[in-house]
DOGULO-660937 format. One record per residue (C-alpha): x, y, z; residue in one letter. Coordinates in pm, whole numbers, padded with zeros to 5 digits, always signed. Each point is the difference from the previous one (the first is absolute). Layout:
REM residues N
XYZA;...
***
This chain:
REM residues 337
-00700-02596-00928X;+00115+00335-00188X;-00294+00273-00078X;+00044+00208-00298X;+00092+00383+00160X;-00330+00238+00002X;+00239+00193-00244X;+00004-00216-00229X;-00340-00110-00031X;-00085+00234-00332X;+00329-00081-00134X;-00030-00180-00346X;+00086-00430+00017X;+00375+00048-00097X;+00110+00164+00325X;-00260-00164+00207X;+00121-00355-00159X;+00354+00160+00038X;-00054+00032+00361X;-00099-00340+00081X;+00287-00132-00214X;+00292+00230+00208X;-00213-00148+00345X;+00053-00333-00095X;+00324+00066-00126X;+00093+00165+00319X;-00137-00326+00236X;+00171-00237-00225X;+00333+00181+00107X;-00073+00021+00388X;-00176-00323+00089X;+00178-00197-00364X;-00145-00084-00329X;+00102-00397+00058X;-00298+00052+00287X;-00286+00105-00178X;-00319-00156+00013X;-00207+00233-00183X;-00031+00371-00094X;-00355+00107-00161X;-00152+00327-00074X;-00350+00031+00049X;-00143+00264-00248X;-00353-00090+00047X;-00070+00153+00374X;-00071+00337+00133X;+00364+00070+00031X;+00263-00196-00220X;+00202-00170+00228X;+00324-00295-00006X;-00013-00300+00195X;+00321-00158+00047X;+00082-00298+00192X;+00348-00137+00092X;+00171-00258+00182X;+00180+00164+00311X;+00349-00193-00058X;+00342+00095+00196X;+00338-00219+00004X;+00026-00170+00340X;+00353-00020+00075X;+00013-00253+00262X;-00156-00243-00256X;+00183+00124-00280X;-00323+00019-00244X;-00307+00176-00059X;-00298+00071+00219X;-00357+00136+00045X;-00055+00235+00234X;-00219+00320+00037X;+00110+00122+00308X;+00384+00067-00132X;-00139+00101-00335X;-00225+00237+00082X;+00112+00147+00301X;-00064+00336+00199X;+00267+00199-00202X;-00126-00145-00342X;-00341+00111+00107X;+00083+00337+00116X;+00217+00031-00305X;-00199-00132-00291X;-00242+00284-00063X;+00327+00283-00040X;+00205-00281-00167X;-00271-00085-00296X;-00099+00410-00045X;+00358+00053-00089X;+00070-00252-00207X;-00323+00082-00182X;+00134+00356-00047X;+00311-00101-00149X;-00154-00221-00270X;-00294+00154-00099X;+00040+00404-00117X;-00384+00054+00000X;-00022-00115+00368X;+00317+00264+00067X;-00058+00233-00230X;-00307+00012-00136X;-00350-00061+00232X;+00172-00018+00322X;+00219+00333-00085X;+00004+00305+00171X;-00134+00085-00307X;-00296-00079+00058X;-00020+00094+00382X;+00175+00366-00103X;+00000+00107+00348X;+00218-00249+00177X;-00327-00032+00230X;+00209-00407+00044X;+00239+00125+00183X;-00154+00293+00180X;-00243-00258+00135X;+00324-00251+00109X;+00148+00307+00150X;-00318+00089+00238X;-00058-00247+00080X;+00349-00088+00143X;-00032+00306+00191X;-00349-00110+00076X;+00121-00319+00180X;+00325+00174+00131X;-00295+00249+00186X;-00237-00279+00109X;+00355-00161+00180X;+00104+00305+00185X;-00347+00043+00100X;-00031-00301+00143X;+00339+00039+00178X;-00147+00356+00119X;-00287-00179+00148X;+00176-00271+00156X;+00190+00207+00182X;-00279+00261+00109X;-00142-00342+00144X;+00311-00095+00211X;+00045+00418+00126X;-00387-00049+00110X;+00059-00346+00174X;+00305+00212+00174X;-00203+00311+00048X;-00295-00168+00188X;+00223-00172+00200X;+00232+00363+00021X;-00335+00200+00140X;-00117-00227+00212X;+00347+00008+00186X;-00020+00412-00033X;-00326-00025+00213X;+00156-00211+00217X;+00322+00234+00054X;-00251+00296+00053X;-00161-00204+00271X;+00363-00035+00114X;+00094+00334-00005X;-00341+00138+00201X;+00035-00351+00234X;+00381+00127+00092X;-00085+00408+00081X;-00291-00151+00202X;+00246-00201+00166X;+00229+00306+00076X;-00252+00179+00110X;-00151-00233+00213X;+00376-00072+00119X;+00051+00369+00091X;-00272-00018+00234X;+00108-00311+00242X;-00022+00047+00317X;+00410-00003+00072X;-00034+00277-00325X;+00288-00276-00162X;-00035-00209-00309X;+00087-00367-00033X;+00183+00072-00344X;+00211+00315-00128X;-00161+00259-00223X;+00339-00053-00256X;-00106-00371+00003X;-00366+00101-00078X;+00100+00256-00250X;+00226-00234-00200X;-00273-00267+00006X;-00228+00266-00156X;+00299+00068-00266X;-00003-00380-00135X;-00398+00037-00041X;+00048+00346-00197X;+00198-00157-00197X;-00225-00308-00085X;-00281+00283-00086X;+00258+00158-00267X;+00052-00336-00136X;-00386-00061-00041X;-00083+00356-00152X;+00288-00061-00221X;-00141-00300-00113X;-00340+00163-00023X;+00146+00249-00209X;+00161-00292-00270X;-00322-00146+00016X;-00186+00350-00191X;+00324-00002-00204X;-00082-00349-00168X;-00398+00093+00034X;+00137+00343-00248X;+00224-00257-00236X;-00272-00270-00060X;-00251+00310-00129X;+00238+00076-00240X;+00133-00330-00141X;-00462-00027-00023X;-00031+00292-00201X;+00336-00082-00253X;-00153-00358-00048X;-00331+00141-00023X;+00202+00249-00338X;+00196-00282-00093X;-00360-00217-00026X;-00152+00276-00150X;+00282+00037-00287X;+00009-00383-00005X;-00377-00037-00121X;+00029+00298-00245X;+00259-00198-00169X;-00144-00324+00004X;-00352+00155-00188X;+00213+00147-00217X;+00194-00324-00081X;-00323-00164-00025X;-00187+00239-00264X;+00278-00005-00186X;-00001-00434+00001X;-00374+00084-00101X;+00087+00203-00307X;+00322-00213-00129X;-00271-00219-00155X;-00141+00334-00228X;+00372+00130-00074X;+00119-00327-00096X;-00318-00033-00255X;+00076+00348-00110X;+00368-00034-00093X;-00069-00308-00182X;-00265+00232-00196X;+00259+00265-00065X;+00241-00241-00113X;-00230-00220-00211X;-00084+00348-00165X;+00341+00088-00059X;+00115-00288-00179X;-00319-00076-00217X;-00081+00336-00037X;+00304+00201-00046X;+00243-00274-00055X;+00195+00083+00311X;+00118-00318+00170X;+00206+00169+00262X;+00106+00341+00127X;+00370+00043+00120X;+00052+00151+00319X;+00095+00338-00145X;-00296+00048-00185X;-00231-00072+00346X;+00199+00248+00152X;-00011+00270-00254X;-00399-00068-00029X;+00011+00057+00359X;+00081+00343-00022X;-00141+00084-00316X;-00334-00074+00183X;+00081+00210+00249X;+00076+00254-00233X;-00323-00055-00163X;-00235+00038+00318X;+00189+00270+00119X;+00156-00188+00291X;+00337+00205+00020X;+00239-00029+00277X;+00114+00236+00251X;+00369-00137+00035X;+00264+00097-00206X;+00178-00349+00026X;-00304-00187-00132X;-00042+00225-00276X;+00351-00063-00064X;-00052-00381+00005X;-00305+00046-00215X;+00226+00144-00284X;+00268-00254+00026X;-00321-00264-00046X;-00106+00205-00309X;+00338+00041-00179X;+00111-00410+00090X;-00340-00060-00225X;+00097+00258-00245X;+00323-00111-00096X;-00149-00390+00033X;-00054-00118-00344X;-00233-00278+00103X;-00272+00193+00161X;-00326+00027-00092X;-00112+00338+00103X;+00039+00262-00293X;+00298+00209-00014X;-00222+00320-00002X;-00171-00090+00300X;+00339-00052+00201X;+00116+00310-00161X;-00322+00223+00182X;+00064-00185+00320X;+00344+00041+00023X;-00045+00397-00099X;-00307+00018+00278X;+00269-00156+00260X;+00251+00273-00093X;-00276+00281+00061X;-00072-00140+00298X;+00325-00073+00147X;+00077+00388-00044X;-00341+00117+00178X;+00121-00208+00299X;+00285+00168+00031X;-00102+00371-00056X;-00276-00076+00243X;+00297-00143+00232X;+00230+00276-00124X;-00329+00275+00150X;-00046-00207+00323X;+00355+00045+00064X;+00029+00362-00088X;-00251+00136+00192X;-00261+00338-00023X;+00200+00269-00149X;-00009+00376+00199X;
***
């Protein structure tokens, strides 16, 4: 079964129809036409939706003819595949599912991919994390073990000056064992004790590491929900923009007889609006794009937008292109003495 997209849910019965079609069209080519039991669109539900039903048929090549079987058909790779497979064949077929509701367009912000790329990092936190914490747990099965054995070679230590001392004292005033042999005994604990400390001291290390990788997850989380609201109010208001644009174009074509506006003129109305609300730009490169936008629709003998009204824009562009750089021209030149 194939659910119509959220997306796609206020879009007129064309492109929803015109989805359905390019799905079916899409399984006919991966699981084979000649297979088909059935492929019906229910309209009449909460959410439109396509049921499709096929015969799972591969060529068995022992036997030299066809067979039915699910488990080569639809295997793990076709499964893991299928979703990517069908979204990009939908996007090469249909230009309203590429370019038009699904568009960046409509999502201006990229908040998509923003959302892909936390939460890659997300995951690629939540893994070192866990690696952090896996190996605090070893360094603490080591370091338990580690100070119970630096008790013990304290106990050692004290247990072998008690044993000089008490040596010192015999009655013959000799000892059983060499001081040097005593002394190098006391070297190999000493150096068991550095080896614990040092180990202690890896331990806090890891302890300091793990707090950190926390608190950049903790951002990274943080960041990560942001985005997702903001994805999310935006899904909520494609509904109201969609309805709108329909409005504005219904209005242009009845209305004003406009069926369609070239690309030039939505640029030049771009900054003519900004001209209009006062909206000017500080950078002398944008200005500078702005009046290429205004002259391309001037000398365009298909636009729609009144020569007189390109000619004020593209003489308010001018002005402002030369305040930007007398302002620049000041900054640069200092207080004068």
């Amino acid at each position: 079964m194939s659910t119509l997209p959220e997306e796609l849910a206020e879009a007129p019965y064309e492109q929803q129809s015109a989805f359905f079609e390019a799905t079916t069209n899409f399984l006919n080519d991966r699981y084979g036409q000649e297979n088909t039991v059935a492929a019906v669109v229910h309209y009449d539900e909460t959410t439109p939706h396509l049921h499709y039903a096929f015969v799972p048929v591969v060529f068995d090549d022992k036997k030299s003819r066809d067979k039915v079987s699910a488990k080569e058909v639809l295997t793990r790779h076709d499964l893991q595949t299928f979703h990517e497979d069908l979204d990009q064949d939908l996007k090469k077929v249909l230009p309203f599912y590429e370019h038009g509701i699904l568009n960046n367009k409509t999502l201006p912000f990229e908040n998509v991919a923003e959302i892909k790329k936390y939460n890659d990092q997300f995951n690629a936190l939540k893994n070192e994390l866990a690696d952090v914490e896996e190996n605090i747990r070893a360094k603490q099965a080591v370091l338990q073990i580690t100070a119970q054995a630096l008790t013990e070679v304290d106990l050692a230590e004290k247990q072998i000056d008690d044993f000089k001392q008490a040596l010192s004292k015999n009655l013959f005033g000799k000892t059983g064992l060499k001081p040097d042999d005593l002394d190098r005994f006391k070297n190999v604990l000493a150096t068991m004790k550095k080896a614990t400390l040092q180990s202690q001291h890896e331990t806090e290390e890891l302890k300091q590491t793990l707090g950190q990788v926390k608190a950049q997850l903790a951002d990274v989380q943080a960041d990560y929900q942001n985005l997702k609201e903001t994805h999310q109010a935006l899904q909520k208001r494609q509904p109201e923009q969609q309805q709108l644009d329909y409005a504005m174009r219904d209005m242009l074509k009845n209305d004003y007889g406009v069926d369609k506006l070239s690309h030039t003129d939505v640029e030049a109305r771009y900054v003519l609006y900004k001209l209009d609300h006062e909206e000017l730009t500080k950078n002398k490169k944008v200005a500078q794009t702005w009046l290429k936008t205004l002259t391309t629709a001037r000398a365009d003998p298909d636009t729609k937008i009144a020569p007189s009204r390109l000619d004020w824009g593209i003489e308010q562009v001018k002005a402002l292109i030369n305040r930007i750089i007398e302002l620049t021209r000041d900054i640069f030149k200092g207080p004068s003495l």
